[in-house]
C-alpha positions in Angstrom: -28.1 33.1 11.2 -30.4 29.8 10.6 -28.1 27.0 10.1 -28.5 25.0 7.0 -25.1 22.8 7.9 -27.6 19.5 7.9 -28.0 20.4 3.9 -24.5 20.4 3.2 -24.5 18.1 0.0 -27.2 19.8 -1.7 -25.5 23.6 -0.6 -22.2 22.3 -2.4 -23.8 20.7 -5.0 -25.4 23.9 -6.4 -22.0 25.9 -5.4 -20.2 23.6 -7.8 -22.4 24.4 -10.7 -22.5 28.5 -10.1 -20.1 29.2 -12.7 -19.9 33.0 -11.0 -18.8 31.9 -7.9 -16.2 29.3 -9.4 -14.5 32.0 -11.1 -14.5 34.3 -7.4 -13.3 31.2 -5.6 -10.3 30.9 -8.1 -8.9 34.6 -6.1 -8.0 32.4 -3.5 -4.9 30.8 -4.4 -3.2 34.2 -5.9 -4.8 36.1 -3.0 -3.9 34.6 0.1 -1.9 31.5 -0.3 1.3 32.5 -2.6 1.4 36.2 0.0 1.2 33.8 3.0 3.8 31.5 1.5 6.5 34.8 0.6 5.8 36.4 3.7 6.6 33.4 6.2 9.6 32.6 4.0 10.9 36.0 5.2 10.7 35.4 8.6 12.8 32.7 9.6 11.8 32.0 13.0 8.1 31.7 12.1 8.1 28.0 13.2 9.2 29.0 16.5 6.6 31.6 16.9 3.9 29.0 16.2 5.2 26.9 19.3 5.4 29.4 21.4 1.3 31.0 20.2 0.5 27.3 21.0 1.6 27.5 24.2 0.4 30.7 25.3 -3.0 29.4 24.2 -2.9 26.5 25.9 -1.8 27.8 29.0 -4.6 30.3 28.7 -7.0 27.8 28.4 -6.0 25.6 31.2 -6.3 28.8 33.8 -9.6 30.2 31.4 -11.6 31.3 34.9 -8.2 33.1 36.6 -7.5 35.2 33.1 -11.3 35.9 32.7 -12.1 37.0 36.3 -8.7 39.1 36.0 -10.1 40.6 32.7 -13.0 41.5 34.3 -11.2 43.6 37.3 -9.3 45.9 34.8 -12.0 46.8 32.9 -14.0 47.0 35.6 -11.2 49.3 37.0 -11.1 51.7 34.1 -14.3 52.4 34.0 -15.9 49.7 31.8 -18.2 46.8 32.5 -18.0 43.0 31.5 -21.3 41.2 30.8 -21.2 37.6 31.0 -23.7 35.8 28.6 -24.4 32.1 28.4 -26.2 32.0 25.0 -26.6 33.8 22.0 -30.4 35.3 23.5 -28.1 36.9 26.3 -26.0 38.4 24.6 -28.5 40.1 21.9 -30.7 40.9 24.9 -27.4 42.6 26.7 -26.7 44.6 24.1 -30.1 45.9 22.9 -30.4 46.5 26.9 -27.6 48.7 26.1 -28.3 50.6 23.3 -32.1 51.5 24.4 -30.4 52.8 26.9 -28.9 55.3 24.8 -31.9 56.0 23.2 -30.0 54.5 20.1 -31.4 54.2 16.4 -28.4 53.9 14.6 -24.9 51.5 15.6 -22.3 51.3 13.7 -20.3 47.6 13.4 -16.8 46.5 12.9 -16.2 42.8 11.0 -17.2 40.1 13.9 -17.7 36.8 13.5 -19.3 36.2 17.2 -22.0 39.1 16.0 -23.1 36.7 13.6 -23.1 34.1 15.6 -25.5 35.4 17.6 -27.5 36.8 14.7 -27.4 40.6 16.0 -28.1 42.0 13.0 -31.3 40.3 12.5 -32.3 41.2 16.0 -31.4 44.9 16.2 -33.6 45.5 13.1 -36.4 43.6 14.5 -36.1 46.0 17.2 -36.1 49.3 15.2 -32.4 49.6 15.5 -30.4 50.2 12.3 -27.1 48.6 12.1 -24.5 49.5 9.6 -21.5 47.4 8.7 -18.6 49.5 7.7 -15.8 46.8 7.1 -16.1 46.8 3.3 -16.5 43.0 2.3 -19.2 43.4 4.9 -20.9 46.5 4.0 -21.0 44.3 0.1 -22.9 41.7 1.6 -25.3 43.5 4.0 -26.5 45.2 0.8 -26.8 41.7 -0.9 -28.8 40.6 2.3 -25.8 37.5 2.1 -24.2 36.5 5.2 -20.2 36.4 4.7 -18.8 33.5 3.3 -15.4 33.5 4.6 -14.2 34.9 8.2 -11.8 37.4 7.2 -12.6 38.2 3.3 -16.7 37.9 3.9 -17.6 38.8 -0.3 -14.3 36.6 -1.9 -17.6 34.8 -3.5 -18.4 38.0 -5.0 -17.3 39.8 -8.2 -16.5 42.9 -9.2 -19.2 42.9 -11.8 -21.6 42.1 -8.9 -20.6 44.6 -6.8 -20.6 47.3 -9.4 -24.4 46.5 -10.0 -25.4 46.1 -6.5 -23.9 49.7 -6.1 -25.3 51.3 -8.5 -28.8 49.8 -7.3 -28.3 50.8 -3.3 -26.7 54.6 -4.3 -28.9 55.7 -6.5 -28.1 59.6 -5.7 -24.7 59.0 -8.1 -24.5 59.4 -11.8 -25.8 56.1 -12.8 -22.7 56.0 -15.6 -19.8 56.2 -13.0 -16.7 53.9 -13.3 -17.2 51.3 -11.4 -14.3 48.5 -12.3 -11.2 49.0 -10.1 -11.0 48.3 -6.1 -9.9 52.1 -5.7 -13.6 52.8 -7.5 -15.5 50.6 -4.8 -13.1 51.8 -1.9 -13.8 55.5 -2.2 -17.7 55.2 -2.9 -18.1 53.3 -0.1 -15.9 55.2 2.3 -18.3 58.2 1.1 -21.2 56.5 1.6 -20.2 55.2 5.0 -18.5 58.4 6.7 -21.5 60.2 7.7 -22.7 57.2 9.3 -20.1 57.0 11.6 -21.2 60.3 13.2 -24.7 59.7 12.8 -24.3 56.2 15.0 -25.1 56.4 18.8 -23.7 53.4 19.4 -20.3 51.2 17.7 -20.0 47.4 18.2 -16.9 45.9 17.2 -15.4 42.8 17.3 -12.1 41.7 19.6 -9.2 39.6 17.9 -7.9 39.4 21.6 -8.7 40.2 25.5 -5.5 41.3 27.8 -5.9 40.3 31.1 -3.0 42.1 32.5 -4.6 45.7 31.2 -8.2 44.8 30.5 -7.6 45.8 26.6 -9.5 44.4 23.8 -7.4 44.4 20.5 -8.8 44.5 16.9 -6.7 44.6 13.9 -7.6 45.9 10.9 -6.6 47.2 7.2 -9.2 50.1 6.4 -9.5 51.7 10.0 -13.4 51.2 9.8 -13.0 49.8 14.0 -11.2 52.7 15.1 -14.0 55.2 13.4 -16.8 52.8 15.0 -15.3 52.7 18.2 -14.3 56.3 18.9 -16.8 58.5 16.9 -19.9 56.3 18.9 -20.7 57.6 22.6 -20.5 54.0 23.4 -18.6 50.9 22.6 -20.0 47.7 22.7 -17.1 44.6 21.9 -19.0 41.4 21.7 -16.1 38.5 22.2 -16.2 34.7 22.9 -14.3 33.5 26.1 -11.3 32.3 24.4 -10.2 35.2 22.7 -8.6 36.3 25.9 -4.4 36.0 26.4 -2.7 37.3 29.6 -0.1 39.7 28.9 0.4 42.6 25.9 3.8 40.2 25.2 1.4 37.4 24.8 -1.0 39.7 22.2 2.5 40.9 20.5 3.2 37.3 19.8 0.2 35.8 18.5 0.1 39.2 16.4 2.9 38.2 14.7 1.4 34.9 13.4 -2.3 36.3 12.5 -1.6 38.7 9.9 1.3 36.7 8.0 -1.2 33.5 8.1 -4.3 35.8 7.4 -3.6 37.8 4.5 0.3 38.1 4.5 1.7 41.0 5.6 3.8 41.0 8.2 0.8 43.1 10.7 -1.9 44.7 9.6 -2.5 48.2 9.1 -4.3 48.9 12.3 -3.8 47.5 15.2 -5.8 49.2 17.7 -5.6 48.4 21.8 -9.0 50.2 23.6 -8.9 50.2 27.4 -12.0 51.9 28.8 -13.9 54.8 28.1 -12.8 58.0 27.4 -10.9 59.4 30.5 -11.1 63.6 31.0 -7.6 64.3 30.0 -8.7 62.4 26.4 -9.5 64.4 23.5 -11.8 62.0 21.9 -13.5 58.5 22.5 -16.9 56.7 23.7 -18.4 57.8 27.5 -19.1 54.0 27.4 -17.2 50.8 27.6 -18.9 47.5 27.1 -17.6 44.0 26.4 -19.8 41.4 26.2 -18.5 38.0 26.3 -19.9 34.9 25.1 -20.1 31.4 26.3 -22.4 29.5 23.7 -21.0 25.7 24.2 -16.9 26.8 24.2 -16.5 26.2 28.7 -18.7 22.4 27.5 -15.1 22.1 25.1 -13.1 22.3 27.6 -11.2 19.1 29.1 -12.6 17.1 25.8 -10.7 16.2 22.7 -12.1 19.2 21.1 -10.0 21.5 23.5 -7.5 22.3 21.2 -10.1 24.4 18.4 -10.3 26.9 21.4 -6.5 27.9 20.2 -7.7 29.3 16.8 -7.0 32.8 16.4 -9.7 33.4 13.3 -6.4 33.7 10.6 -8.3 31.6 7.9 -5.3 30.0 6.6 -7.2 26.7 7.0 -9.7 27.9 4.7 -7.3 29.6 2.2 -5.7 26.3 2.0 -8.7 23.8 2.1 -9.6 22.1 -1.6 -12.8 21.5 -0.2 -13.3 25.5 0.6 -12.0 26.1 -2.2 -14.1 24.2 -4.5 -17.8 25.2 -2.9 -17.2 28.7 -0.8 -18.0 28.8 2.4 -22.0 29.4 2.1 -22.3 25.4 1.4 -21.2 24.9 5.1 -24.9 26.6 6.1 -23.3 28.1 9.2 -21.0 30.9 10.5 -17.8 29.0 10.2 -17.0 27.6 6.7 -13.9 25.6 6.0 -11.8 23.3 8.6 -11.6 25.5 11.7 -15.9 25.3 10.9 -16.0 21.4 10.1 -15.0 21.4 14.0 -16.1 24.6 15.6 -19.7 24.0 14.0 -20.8 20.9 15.7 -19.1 21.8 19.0 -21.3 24.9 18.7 -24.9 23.9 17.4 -24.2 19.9 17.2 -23.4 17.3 15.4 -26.6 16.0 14.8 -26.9 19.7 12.6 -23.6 19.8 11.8 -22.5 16.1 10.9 -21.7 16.3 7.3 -19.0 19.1 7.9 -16.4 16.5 9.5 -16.9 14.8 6.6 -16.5 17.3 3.9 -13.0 16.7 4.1 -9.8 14.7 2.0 -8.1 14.9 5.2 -4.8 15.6 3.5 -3.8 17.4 6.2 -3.2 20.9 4.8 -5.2 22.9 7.4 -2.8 21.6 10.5 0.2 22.1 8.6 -0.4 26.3 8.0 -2.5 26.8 11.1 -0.1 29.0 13.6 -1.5 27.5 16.3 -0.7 24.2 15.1 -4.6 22.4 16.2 -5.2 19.3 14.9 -8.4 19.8 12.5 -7.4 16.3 10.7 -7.7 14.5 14.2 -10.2 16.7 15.7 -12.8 16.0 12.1 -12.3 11.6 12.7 -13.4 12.3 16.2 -16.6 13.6 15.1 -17.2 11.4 12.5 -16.3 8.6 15.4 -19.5 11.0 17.2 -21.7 10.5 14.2 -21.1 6.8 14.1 -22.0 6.3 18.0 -25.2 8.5 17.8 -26.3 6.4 14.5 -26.0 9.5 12.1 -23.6 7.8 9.8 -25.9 7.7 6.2 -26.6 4.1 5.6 -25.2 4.1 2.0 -22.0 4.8 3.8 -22.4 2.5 5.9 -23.2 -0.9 3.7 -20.0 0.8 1.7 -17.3 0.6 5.2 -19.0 -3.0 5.6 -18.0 -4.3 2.1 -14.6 -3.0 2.4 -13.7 -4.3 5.9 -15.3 -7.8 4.2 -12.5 -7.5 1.7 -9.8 -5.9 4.2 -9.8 -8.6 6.5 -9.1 -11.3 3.6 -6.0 -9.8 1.6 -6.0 -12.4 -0.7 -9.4 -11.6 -1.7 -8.5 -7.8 -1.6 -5.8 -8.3 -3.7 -7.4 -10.5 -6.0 -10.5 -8.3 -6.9 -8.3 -4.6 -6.7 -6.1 -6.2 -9.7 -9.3 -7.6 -11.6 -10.7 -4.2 -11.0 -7.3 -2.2 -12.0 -7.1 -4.5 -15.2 -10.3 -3.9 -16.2 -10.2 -0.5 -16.1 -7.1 -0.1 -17.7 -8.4 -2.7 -20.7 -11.6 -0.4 -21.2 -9.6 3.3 -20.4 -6.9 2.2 -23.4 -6.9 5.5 -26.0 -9.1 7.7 -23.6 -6.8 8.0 -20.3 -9.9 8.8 -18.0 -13.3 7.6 -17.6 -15.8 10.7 -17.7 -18.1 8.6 -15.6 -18.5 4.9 -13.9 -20.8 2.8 -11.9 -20.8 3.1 -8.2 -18.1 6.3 -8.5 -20.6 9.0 -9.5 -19.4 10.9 -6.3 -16.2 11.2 -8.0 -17.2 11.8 -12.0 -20.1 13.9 -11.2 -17.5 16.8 -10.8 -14.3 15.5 -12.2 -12.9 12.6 -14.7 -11.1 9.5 -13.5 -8.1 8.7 -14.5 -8.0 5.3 -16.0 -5.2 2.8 -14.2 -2.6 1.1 -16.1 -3.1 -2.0 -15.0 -1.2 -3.0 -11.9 -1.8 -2.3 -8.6 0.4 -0.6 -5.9 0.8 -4.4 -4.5 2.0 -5.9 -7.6 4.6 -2.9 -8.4 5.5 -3.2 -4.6 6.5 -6.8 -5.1 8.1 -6.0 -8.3 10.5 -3.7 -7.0 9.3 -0.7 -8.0 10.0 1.1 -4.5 9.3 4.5 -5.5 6.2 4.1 -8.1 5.8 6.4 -11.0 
């Protein structure tokens, strides 16, 4: 996937004036952050549960080459094989390796992120190999030619009426008048479309939400059952995973379970959750002849021991996201990367750099609301000013922005003169906002009124009501 992260401003700017994907974005709240919020209030010991996934992670990540190396034996010992891949090239070159092998023209794909990371799609095609996504957010977007713009729900920018007409213009052996309105209508076409397909495939490629080190399982959790098909009706399967994703007992895996699907899409699990260990063994009656798992490095071993440390704890939940005003307002193709959202404004520099990435740090209010649902508790807030500390030292920081820090530290470091101007300022406002209660636009704030109205002070400052008494202000 080409990165367009360094366009940032101009990818939000046209998101906020697509009236279509306003109206998708507005699923959001109703979708994912009321379920997360009745779900968790359910489970009393929730808190509790996000210490102790914090602590398994970091543990984890503090003895990464002793979990990995054991990883490796297990699977190794039930017949499988771990590939180790530095970059994104090794990794596509691994697994075409693979699937030439088996003379393959056809794969089939579970939902993973780290496959679009390292643009496998893209690749296989070039190479004469047809993949077919089967999650169905993904399958949506793979016939929009879109990349997914959110990590668990990849076509929430998409609406029905868009996927009704993109149907009827990709199956055109149906009656073109069909109903095509209700989730049950789009469910059960493409479930037809896609079940020969799985047999069909010589090769599956999933995605791992975790790696067990004490049994050499990968884990993948699901709510359609699209990765069990790919994985067992394929004579091979290929799971491409990053490093971290690895945990070192099935307790450990049981735990963070607990948090990912309440802070994903709230339910209290998913409806599969599906643990592979090696191939097919004689005694099984079905399953691949092959087990592969690739895993990625791509820049995650350089985070270790750094401040960014802590994003190798995220467990790909999106609650950051589902919760972000920023995501919420622009989608997740403004970002121009994989990762959209907080979990992205950190993970996407780390990954491809900050001189690409540098204006995702900064797409952010910084109220705080992606630490405070994350269940692995990482500090995006903290992690986002230490970029933006990154951006400043390399001489990234936009000039404009800049001249603006160097007029207010001027003012800052003379209160009087601070003071002074913010009430000349606040009473002006207030004397030319009397009657209209917001200013539709101003000088020097078109940032703000481009996309929203300001509402027009009432004439004192926080200072002067401070001084007056007013403790708690109105």
């Amino acid at each position: 996937m080409q990165a367009t992260s360094h366009n940032f401003k101009a990818n939000a700017r046209r998101a906020l004036d697509d009236a279509v994907l306003q109206r998708a974005l507005g699923n959001i709240k109703t979708g994912f952050q009321e379920k997360r919020r009745q779900v968790i209030a359910e489970l009393p010991e929730f808190e509790a549960l996000r210490d102790q996934g914090r602590d398994i992670k970091n543990h984890t990540l503090a003895h990464l080459d002793y979990y990995l190396e054991r990883f490796e034996e297990k699977v190794t010992a039930s017949g499988g094989v771990v590939h180790w891949c530095r970059t994104p090239e090794e990794a596509r070159q691994t697994i075409l390796a693979i699937c030439q092998r088996r003379g393959a023209k056809t794969v089939t794909k579970g939902k993973s992120m780290i496959a679009e990371e390292i643009g496998l799609n893209q690749f296989l095609e070039a190479n004469t190999i047809e993949p077919v996504e089967t999650d169905l957010g993904e399958y949506i977007i793979q016939l929009r030619g879109e990349p997914p713009s959110h990590i668990i729900a990849p076509a929430i920018h998409v609406t029905r009426e868009q996927i009704a007409e993109d149907f009827r213009a990709h199956h055109t052996d149906l009656d073109p008048n069909r109903r095509l309105e209700e989730p049950r209508d789009f469910t059960d076409e493409a479930r037809a479309q896609l079940r020969r397909r799985y047999f069909d495939a010589d090769v599956g490629i999933t995605g791992a939400n975790f790696l067990i080190a004490e049994t050499g399982s990968t884990v993948i959790v699901t709510n359609e059952g699209n990765g069990d098909m790919t994985q067992l009706l394929g004579k091979c399967h290929v799971v491409v995973a990053s490093l971290e994703k690895i945990v070192p007992t099935l307790e450990d895996a049981a735990t963070i379970l607990r948090l990912l699907a309440r802070s994903a899409t709230g339910q209290e699990m998913s409806v599969y959750t599906t643990f592979s260990t090696g191939p097919k063994r004689d005694t099984d009656a079905d399953g691949p002849e092959e087990f592969h798992v690739v895993l990625l490095d791509n820049g995650r071993s350089a985070m270790l021991g750094t401040e960014f440390q802590d994003m190798l704890r995220c467990i790909r939940c999106a609650a950051c996201m589902n919760h972000c005003p920023v995501y919420a307002a622009v989608g997740g193709h403004a970002y121009g990367w994989v990762y959209p959202g907080p979990m992205g404004a950190v993970l996407t520099p780390s990954l491809i750099g900050v001189e690409e990435a540098g204006h995702l740090p900064n797409a952010s209010t910084l109220c705080g609301r992606c630490e405070s649902v994350c269940p692995m508790r990482i500090p995006l807030p903290k992690m986002m000013r230490h970029y933006r500390a990154r951006e400043y030292e390399k001489g990234l920081t936009p000039a404009k922005a800049l001249w603006g820090l160097r007029v207010w530290s001027y003012f800052a470091a003379r209160p009087w003169l601070y003071h002074g101007v913010a009430r000349a300022v606040a009473s002006g406002l207030a004397l030319f906002g009397r009657g209209k209660g917001r200013f539709r636009s101003l000088p020097l704030a078109d940032g703000w009124t481009r996309v929203r109205d300001m509402p027009a002070p009432e004439g004192r400052t926080f200072q002067d009501l401070y001084r007056a008494g007013h403790r708690r202000v109105p």
